[in-house]
C-alpha positions as CSV (number, residue, x, y, z in Angstrom):
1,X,-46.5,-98.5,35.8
2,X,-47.6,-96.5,38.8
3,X,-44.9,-97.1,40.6
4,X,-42.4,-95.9,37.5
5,X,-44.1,-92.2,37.2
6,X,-43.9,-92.2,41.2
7,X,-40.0,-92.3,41.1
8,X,-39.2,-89.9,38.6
9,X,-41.8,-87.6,40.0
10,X,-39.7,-88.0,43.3
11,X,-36.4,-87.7,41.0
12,X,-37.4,-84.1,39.7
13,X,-38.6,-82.5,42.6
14,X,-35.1,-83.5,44.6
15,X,-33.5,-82.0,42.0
16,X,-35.4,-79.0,41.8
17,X,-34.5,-78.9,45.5
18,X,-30.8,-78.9,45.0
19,X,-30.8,-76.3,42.4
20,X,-33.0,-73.9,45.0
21,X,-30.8,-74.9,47.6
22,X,-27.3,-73.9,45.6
23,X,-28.9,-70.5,44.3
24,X,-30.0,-69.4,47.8
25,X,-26.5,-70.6,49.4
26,X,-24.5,-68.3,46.7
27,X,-27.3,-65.6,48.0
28,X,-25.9,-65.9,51.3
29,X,-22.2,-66.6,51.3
30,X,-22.3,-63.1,48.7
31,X,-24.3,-61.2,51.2
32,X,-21.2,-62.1,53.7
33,X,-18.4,-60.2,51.5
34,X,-17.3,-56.5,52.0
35,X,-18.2,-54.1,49.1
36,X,-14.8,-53.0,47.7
37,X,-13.8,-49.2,48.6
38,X,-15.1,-47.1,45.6
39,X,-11.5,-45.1,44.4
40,X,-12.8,-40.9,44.3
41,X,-12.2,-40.1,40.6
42,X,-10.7,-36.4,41.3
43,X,-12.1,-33.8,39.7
44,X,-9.4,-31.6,37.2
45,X,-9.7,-27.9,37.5
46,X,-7.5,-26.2,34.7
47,X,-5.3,-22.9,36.1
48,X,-5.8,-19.7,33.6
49,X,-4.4,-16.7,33.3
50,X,-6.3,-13.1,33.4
51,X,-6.1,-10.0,33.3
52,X,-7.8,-6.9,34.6
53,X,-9.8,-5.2,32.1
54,X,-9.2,-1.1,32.2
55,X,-11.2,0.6,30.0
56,X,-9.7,3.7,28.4
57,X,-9.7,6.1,25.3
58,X,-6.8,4.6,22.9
59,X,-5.8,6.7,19.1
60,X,-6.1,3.9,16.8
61,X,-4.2,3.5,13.6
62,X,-5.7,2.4,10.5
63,X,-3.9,-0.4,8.3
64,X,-3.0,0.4,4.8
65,X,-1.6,-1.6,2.1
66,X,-0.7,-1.2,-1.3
67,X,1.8,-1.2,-4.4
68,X,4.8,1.2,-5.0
69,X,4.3,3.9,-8.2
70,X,6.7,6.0,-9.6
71,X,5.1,9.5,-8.6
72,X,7.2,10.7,-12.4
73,X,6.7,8.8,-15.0
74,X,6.3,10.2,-19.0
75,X,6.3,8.7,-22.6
76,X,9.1,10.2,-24.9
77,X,7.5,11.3,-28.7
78,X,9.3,12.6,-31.5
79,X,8.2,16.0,-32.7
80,X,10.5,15.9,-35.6
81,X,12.1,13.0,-37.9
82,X,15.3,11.9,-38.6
83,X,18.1,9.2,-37.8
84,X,18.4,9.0,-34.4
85,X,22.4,10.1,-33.7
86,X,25.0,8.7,-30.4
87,X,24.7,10.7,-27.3
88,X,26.7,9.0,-24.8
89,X,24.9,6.8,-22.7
90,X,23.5,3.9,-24.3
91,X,19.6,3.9,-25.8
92,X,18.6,0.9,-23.3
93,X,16.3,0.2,-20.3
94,X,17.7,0.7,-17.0
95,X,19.8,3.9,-18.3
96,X,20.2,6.6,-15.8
97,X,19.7,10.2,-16.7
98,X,20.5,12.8,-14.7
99,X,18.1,16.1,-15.1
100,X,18.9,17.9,-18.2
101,X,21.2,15.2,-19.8
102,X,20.5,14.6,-23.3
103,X,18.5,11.2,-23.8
104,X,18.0,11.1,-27.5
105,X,19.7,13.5,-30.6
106,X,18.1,13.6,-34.3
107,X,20.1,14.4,-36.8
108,X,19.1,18.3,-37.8
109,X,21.5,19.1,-40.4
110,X,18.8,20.0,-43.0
111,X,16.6,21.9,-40.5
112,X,20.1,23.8,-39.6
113,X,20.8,24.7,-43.0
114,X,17.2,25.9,-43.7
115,X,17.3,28.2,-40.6
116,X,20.4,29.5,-42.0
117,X,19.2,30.2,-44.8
118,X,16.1,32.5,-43.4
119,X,18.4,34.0,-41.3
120,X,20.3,35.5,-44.3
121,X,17.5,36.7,-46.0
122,X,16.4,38.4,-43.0
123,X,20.0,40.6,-42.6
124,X,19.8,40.8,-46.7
125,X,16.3,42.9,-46.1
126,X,17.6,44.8,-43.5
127,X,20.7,45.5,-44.9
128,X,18.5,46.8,-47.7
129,X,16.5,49.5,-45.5
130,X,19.5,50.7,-44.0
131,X,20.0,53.3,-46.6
132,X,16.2,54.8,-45.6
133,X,16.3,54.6,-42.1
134,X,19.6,57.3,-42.4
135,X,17.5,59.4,-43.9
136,X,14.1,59.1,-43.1
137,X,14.3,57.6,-39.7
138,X,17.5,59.1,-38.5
139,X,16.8,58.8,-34.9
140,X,16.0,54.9,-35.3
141,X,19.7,54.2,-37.7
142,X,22.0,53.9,-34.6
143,X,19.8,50.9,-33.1
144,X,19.6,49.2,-36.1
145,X,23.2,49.7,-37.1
146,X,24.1,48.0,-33.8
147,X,21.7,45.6,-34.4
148,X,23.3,44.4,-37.4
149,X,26.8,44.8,-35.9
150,X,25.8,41.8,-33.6
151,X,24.0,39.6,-36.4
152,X,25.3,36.1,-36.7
153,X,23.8,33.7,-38.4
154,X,24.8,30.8,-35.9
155,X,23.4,32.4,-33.0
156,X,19.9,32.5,-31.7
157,X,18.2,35.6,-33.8
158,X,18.2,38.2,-31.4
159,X,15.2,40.6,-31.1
160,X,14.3,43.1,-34.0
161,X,15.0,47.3,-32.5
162,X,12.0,48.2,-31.3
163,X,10.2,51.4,-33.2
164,X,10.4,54.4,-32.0
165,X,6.8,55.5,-33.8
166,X,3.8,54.4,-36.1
167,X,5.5,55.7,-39.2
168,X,8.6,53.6,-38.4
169,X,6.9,50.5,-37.3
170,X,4.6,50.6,-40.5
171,X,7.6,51.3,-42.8
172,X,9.3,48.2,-41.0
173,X,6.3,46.4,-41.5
174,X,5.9,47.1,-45.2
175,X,9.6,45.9,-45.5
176,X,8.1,42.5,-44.4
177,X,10.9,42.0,-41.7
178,X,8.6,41.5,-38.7
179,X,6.7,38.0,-40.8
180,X,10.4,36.9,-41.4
181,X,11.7,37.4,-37.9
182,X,9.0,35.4,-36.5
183,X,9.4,32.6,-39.1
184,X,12.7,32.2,-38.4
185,X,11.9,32.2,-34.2
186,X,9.2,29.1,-35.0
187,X,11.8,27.2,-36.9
188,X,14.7,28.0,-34.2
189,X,12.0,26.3,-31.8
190,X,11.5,23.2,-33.9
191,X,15.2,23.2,-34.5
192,X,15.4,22.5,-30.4
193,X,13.1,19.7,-31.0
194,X,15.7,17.5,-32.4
195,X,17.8,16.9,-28.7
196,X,15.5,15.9,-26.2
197,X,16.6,16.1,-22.9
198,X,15.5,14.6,-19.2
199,X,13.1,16.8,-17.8
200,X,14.0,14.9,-14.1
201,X,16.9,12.1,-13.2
202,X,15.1,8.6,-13.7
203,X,15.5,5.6,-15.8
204,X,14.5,4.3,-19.3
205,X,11.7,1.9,-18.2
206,X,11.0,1.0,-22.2
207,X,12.8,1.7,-25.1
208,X,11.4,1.5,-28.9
209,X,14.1,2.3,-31.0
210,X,17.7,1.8,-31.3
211,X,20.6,4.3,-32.3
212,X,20.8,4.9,-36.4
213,X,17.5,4.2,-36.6
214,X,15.1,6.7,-38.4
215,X,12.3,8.3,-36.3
216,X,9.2,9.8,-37.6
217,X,7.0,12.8,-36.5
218,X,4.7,11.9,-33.3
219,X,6.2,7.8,-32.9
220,X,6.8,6.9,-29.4
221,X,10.5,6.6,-28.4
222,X,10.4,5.2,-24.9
223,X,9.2,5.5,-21.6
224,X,11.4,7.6,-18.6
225,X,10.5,6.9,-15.1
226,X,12.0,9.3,-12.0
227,X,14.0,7.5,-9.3
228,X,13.5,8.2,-5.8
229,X,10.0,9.7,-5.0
230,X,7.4,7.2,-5.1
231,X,3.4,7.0,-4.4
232,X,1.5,4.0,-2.7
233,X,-1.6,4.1,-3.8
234,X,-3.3,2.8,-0.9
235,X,-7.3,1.5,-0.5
236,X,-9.1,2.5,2.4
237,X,-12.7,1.3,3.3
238,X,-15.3,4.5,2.9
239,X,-16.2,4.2,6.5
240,X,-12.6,5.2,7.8
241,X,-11.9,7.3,5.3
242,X,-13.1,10.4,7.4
243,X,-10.4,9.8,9.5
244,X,-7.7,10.5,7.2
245,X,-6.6,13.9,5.5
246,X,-4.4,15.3,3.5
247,X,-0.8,16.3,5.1
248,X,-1.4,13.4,7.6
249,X,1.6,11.1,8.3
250,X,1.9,7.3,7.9
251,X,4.9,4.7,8.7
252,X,5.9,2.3,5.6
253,X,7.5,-0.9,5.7
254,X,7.9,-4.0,3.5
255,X,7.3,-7.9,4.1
256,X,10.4,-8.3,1.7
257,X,13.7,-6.3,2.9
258,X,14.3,-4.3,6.2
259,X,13.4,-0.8,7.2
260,X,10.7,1.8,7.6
261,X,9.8,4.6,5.7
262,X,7.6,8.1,6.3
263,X,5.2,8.8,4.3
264,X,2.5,11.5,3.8
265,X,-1.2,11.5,2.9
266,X,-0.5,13.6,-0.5
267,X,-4.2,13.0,-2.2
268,X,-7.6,11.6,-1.9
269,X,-9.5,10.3,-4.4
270,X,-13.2,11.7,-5.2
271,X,-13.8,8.3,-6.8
272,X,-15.1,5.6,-4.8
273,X,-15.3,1.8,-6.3
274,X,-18.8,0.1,-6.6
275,X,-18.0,-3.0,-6.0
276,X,-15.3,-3.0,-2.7
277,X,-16.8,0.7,-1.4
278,X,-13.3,2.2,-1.3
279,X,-11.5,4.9,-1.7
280,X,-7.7,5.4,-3.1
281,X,-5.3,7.5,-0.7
282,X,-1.9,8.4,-2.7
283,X,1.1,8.2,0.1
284,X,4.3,10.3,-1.0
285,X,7.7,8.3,0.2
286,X,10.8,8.4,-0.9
287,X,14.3,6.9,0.3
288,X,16.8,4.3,-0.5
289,X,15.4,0.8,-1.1
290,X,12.4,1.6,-2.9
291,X,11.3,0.0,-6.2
292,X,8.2,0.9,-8.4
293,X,6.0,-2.0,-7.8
294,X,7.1,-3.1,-4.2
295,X,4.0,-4.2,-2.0
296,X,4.0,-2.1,1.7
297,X,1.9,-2.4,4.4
298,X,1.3,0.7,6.9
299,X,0.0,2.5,9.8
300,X,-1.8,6.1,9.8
301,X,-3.5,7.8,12.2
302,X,-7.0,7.4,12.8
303,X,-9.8,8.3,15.4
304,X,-9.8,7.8,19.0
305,X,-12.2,5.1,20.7
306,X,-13.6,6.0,23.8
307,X,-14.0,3.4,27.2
308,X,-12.4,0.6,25.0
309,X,-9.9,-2.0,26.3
310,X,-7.2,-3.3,23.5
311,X,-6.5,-7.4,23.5
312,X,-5.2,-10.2,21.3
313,X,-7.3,-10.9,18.7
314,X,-7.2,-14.7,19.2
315,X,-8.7,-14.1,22.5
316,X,-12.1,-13.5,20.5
317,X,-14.9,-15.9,20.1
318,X,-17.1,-16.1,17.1
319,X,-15.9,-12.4,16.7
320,X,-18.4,-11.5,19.5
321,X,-17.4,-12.7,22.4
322,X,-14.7,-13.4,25.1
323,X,-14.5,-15.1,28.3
324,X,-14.0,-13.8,31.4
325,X,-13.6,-15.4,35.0
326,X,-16.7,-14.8,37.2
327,X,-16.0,-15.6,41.1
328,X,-12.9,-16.2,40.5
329,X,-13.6,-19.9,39.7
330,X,-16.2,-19.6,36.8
331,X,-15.7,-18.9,33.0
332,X,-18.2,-17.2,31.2
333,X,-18.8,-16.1,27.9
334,X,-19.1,-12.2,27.9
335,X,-20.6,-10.7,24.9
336,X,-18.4,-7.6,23.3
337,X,-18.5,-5.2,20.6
338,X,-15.3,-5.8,18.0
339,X,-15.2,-1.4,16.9
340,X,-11.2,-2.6,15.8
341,X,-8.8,-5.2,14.1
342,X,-5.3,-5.8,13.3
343,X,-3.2,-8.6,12.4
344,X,-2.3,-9.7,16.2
345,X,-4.7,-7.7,18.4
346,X,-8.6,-6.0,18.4
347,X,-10.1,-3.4,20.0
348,X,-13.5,-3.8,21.8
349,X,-16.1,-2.4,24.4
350,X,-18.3,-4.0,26.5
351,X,-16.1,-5.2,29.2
352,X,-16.7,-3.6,32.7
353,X,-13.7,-2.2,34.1
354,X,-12.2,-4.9,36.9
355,X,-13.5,-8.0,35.1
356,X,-11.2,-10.9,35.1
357,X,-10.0,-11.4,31.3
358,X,-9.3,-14.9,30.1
359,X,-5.8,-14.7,28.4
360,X,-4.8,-18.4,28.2
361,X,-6.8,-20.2,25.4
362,X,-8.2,-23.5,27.0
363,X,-9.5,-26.8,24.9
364,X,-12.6,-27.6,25.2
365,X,-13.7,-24.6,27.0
366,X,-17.0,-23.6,27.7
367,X,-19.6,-21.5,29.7
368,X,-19.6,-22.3,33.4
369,X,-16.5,-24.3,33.2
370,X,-15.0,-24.1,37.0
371,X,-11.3,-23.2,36.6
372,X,-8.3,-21.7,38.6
373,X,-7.5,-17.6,38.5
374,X,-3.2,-18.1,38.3
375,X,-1.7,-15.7,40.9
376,X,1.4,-14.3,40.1
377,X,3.3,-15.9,42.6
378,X,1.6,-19.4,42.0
379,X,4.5,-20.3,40.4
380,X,4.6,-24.1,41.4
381,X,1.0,-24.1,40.1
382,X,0.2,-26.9,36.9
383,X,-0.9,-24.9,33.8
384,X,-2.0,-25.2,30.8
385,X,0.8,-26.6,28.6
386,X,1.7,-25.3,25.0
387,X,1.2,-28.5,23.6
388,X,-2.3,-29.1,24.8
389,X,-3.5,-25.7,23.9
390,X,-6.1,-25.4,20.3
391,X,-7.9,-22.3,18.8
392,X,-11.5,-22.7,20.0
393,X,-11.8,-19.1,18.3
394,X,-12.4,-17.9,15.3
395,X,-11.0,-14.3,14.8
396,X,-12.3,-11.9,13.1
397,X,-11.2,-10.3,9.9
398,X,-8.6,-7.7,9.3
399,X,-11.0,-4.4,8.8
């Protein structure tokens, strides 16, 4: 039994040895092999572009937008009533009418015949005093003589012969001509009420009655609008607004159809709104192309910025920063101060004057980034390609 344990005591303690034996062997033959070359991973270094910032003083334009109104525009009433009669053009919407063409006729056949009919009574009561004035008022006859001479009933009345003292104006008076004469004047000016004419050349925008129909006193007839002066009514923040004035000129032009147009700053409003803190400008244009209701954008003079460099507005950073190239190697995230927005570029201080400007936009960019200043020449030099470029900036709104 002794003898047994002996052996396999013997049996593990060879093996152990082998095992030691084939670790420390593998030690060694590794320890004779070559360590591979290690391959240098190359370092990228992007090429940008730049620019050199010159600060200056630049006369900024402020951005307006707005909707077309016609700057004419009235409601047609009826001050008399009656059947409405044919004039010509038709009673419809989109109807041209030229400046003093007739829009609308009433019929006025009674009102005719009644101021007829005051006008005879007036030359039947002066025809009666006839016989008076030859004697009492001899120097006054001849006036009044002629003045009868040119009577006509279907004529505008003409004016009465003026008196050539109390006694004759008071016997006139007592005669009761002067109250008809003026009765007969008020109903000659509500016999004009029955044509109504175009005050300026526009267009029936609405239309509430039809030819034959009847009209009464005071009803709304329509609505005429005038054709080629317009105003766009414009909002402008309160800040800029004392930048503007009156007489001040601004360049129109529409998203929709070709062109430009001038305009001018006509009025300001004394009314600001509570909830956007704006003000409305009125812009007076006028020219072919122009609806009532067309949406335009535009451009008017506003102040001048002083030691200010202008640059694309995608270029900014947060709306606060930029980055610029330091060394000619580094990038670096320069703070600046936005005073200026448009659609495609921004206006901002801040920058010294010789700085390096990033104007390549670069993924993944960051502060201390190492990259390559382009030179002009550096033609053969790899840059960033359009496909691989990605806004890493947020722009800042349109003010």
């Amino acid at each position: 039994m002794k003898k047994k344990t002996v052996n396999n005591f013997l049996k593990a303690l060879l093996g152990l040895g082998i095992i030691a034996l084939g670790y420390f062997g593998m030690q060694y033959l590794g320890s004779l092999k070559e360590d591979a070359p290690r391959r240098q991973v190359e370092k990228r270094v992007r090429t940008v572009e730049t620019r050199t910032v010159k600060n200056e003083a630049l006369a900024t334009m402020l951005d307006i937008q707005g909707r077309l109104q016609a700057y004419n525009k009235i409601e047609l009433y009826s001050e008399v009533g009656g059947m409405v009669e044919e004039t010509g053009r038709p009673l419809k919407v989109g109807t041209y009418f030229p400046k003093g063409a007739v829009i609308l006729r009433i019929d006025n056949d009674e009102a005719r015949l009644n101021l007829q009919a005051q006008k005879a009574t007036l030359l039947n009561s002066v025809a009666q005093i006839m016989p008076d004035l030859k004697i009492d008022y001899a120097a006054s006859f001849p006036a009044w003589e002629r003045y009868l001479d040119a009577y006509d009933i279907d004529q505008p009345l003409p004016e009465l012969p003026t008196a050539v003292d109390q006694r004759e104006k008071l016997f006139v008076a007592g005669r009761n001509l002067y109250s008809q004469y003026y009765s007969i004047k008020s109903l000659e000016e509500r016999l004009s009420k029955y044509v109504i004419y175009a005050p300026f050349s526009g267009v029936l925008t609405a239309v509430n009655i039809d030819q034959g129909a009847v009209v009464r006193s005071g009803q709304i007839l329509g609505e005429l609008m005038a054709t080629g002066y317009y105003e766009l009514v414009a909002t402008v923040p309160l800040s800029e607004l004392q930048y503007l004035q009156t007489g001040g000129k601004v360049r129109l032009h529409s998203e929709d159809i070709q062109g430009a147009w001038d305009g001018t700053i006509r009025r300001i409003s004394d009314q600001i709104d509570e909830g956007s803190q704006t003000v409305n400008v009125y812009i007076g244009v006028s020219g072919e192309g122009l609806r009532e209701g067309m949406y335009m954008r535009g451009e008017a003079a506003a102040r001048t910025l002083e030691n200010v460099v202008e640059i694309d507005r995608t270029l900014l950073i947060d709306e606060r920063n930029v980055y610029v190239v330091r060394n000619d190697s580094i990038l670096t995230l320069q703070p600046v101060t936005v005073q200026k927005t448009s659609r495609t570029s921004a206006i901002v201080g801040g920058l010294d004057d010789g700085a390096r400007l990033l104007t390549s936009t670069v993924p993944g960019a960051f502060d201390g980034m190492l990259v390559r200043v382009a030179e002009p020449e550096d033609t053969d030099a790899p840059s960033v390609e359009a496909s691989d470029l990605s806004s890493t900036s947020t722009t800042s709104s349109l003010k």
